[in-house]
C-alpha positions, -999 to +999 in steps of 0.1 A: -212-650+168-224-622+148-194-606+125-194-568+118-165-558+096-140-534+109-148-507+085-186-510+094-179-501+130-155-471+120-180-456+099-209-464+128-183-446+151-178-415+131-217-411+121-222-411+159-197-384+165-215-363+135-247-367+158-247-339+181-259-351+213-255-327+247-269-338+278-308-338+271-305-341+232-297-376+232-326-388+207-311-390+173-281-408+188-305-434+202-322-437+171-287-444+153-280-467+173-314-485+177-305-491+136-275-511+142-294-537+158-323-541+139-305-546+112-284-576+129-320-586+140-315-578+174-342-563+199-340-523+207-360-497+222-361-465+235-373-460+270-390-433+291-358-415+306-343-417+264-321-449+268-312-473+241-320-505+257-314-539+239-311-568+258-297-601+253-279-627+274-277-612+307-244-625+322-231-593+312-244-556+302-222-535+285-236-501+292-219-464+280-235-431+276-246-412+247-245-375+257-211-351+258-208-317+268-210-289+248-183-274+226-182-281+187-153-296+172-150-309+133-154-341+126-124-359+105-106-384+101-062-376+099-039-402+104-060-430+113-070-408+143-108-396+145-115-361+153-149-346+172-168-340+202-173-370+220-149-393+203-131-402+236-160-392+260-177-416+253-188-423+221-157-442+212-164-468+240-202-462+237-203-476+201-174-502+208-198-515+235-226-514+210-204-533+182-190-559+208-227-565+222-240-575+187-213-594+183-217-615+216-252-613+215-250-596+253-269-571+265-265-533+260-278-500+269-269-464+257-278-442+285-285-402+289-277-372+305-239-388+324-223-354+320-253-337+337-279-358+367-270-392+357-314-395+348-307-425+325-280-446+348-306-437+380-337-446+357-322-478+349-312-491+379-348-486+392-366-503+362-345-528+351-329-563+375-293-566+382-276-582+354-250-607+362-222-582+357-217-549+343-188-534+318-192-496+318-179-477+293-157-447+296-121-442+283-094-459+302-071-467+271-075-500+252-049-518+274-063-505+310-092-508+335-110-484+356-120-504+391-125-474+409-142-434+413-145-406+438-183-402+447-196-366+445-217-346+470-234-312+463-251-283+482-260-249+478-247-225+514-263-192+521-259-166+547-278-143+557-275-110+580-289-073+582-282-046+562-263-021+581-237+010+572-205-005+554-186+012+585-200-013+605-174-038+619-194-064+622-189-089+594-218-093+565-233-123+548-204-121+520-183-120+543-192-150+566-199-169+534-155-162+527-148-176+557-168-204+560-150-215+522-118-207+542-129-231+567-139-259+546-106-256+523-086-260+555-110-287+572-101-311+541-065-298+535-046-332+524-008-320+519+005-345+495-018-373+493-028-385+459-056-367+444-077-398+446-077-405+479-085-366+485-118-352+496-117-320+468-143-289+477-149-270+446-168-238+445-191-241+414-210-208+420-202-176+442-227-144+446-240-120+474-253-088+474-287-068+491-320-080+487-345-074+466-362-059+494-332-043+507-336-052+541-305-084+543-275-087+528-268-123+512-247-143+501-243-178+480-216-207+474-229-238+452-203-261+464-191-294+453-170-321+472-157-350+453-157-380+476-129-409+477-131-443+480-131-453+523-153-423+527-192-420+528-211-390+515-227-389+551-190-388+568-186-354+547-221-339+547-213-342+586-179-325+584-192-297+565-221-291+584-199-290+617-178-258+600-210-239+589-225-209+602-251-205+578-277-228+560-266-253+533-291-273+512-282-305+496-291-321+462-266-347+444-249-375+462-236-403+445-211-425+470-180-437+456-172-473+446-141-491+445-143-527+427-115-552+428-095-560+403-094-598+411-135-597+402-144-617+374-154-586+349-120-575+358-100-607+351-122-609+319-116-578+306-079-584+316-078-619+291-087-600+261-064-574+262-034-601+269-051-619+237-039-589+219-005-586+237-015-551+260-002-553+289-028-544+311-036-520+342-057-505+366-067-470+372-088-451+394-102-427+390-109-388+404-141-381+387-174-400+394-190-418+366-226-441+363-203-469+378-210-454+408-250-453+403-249-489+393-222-498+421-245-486+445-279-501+433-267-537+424-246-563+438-227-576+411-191-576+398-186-545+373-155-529+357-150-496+338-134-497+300-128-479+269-110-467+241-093-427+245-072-410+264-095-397+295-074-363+297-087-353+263-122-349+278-137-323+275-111-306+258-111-290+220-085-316+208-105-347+219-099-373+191-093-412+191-073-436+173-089-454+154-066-488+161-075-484+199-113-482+191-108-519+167-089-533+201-112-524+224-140-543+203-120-571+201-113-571+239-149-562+251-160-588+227-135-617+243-146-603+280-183-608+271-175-647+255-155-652+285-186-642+310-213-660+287-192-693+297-189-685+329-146-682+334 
């Protein structure tokens, strides 16, 4: 086994943070960490999609993403606790993954553009076999495991009708495209049920007017629906496309996956944080993440994990502690050993 010192992979973690790296501008992060393993004499290369690919022994690939989203916050260390854009989401986990991979000799890959189209996790999964298991990396707290994520479905509605006198009673494109939103809201109303288990419409986009021409009145919702596990993207494009009066066009679909928690990346994962006394749990999740990309491309075993709290994402106070970043290389670490041997 290869040995990086603690203070190596602190320092590693905060130079990454220092590297801005938005969806798209992923290169000099790739670069960084594309160092780390040369220098441990380890293969690593960037692809065409931007990925930091370095592959090893393939009974497990440890796999985390490399872009945030925007929002500048300064980089320190206080208390033991590292401050910055991206600490938590997910460079904490991204360069834990990287440390614990060197370590294990397993294989790796930093991947772009998860905040935005999910380009490097769908590149990947068409150029590259199934490993024999996969550990993603977002946060989930050092002591806990994410086995589960809503899918996400995306379309763009638009109405349409003719421009008449506002004293008209008839009702106009804006008008229609209100009601339809009405409609969907109460189509997928779920009282009290956990969010999780929720299908959530969100409105990302709203606008309407006249024409450029000035002979229709329009009107536009980009909507999204987050999709729960037990549900199918094609169940809901149906349900939505039963309550519309107008046209919808559809782009992103990713379908939801739920792993089990009894699945060998799982119990693995599970070992190394009892080897460090955590007690540990499982979460899931209301976001979608790459999980979801690999989920539904390969047929393997695969678990989510991380250092951070996930409800700092995004936020201006995302930091990490620095204690839950050195456990979560020790327990990726011990979860890679464990699926190299096969227990």
């Amino acid at each position: 086994m290869t040995e990086i010192a603690a203070e190596t992979a602190r320092s590693l973690l905060q130079e990454v943070v220092e590297i801005r790296s938005v969806s798209g501008s992923e290169r000099a992060c790739a670069e960084r960490l594309q160092a780390i393993f040369e220098e441990n004499d380890r293969e690593a290369w960037i692809d065409e999609a931007g990925n930091l690919r370095a592959p090893a022994d393939d009974s497990v690939l440890l796999t985390s993403h490399m872009d945030t989203v925007p929002g500048e916050i300064p980089v320190r260390v206080e208390d033991d606790v590292l401050w910055g854009r991206g600490s938590v989401d997910a460079k904490g986990p991204l360069v834990a993954m990287a440390i614990a991979a060197v370590k294990a000799g397993v294989s790796f890959v930093g991947v772009v553009e998860e905040e935005t189209t999910s380009a490097g996790a769908r590149h990947l999964v068409e150029n590259r076999a199934a490993p024999d298991a996969v550990i993603n990396g977002e946060p989930s707290g050092w002591d806990a495991i994410t086995v589960g994520y809503r899918g996400i479905l995306r379309g763009e509605y638009t109405a349409r009708t003719d421009v008449g006198h506002t004293s008209r009673p008839e009702p106009n494109a804006i008008q229609q495209a209100i009601a339809w939103w009405s409609g969907v809201e109460e189509t997928f109303a779920e009282g009290d049920c956990p969010t999780v288990e929720q299908v959530t419409p969100k409105p990302l986009e709203m606008s309407g007017g006249t024409s450029e021409d000035g002979f229709d009145f329009e009107a536009l919702i980009d909507a999204q629906f987050r999709i729960p596990p037990g549900k199918s993207v094609e169940e809901v494009r149906e349900t939505v496309e039963g309550i519309t009066d107008g046209r919808i066009d559809w782009s992103d679909a990713i379908e939801p996956v739920m792993e089990s928690p009894r699945n060998p990346v799982a119990t693995a994962l599970r070992r190394g944080i009892r080897s460090l006394d955590g007690d540990p749990s499982h979460l899931r999740k209301t976001g979608t993440s790459d999980m979801n990309v690999f989920a539904q491309a390969w047929d393997v075993p695969m678990a989510t994990y991380g250092p951070g709290d996930s409800s700092l994402d995004h936020t201006p106070n995302e930091h990490l502690p620095l204690a839950a970043f050195d456990s979560a290389i020790e327990v990726l670490t011990e979860a890679a050993d464990s699926l190299q041997e096969g227990e």
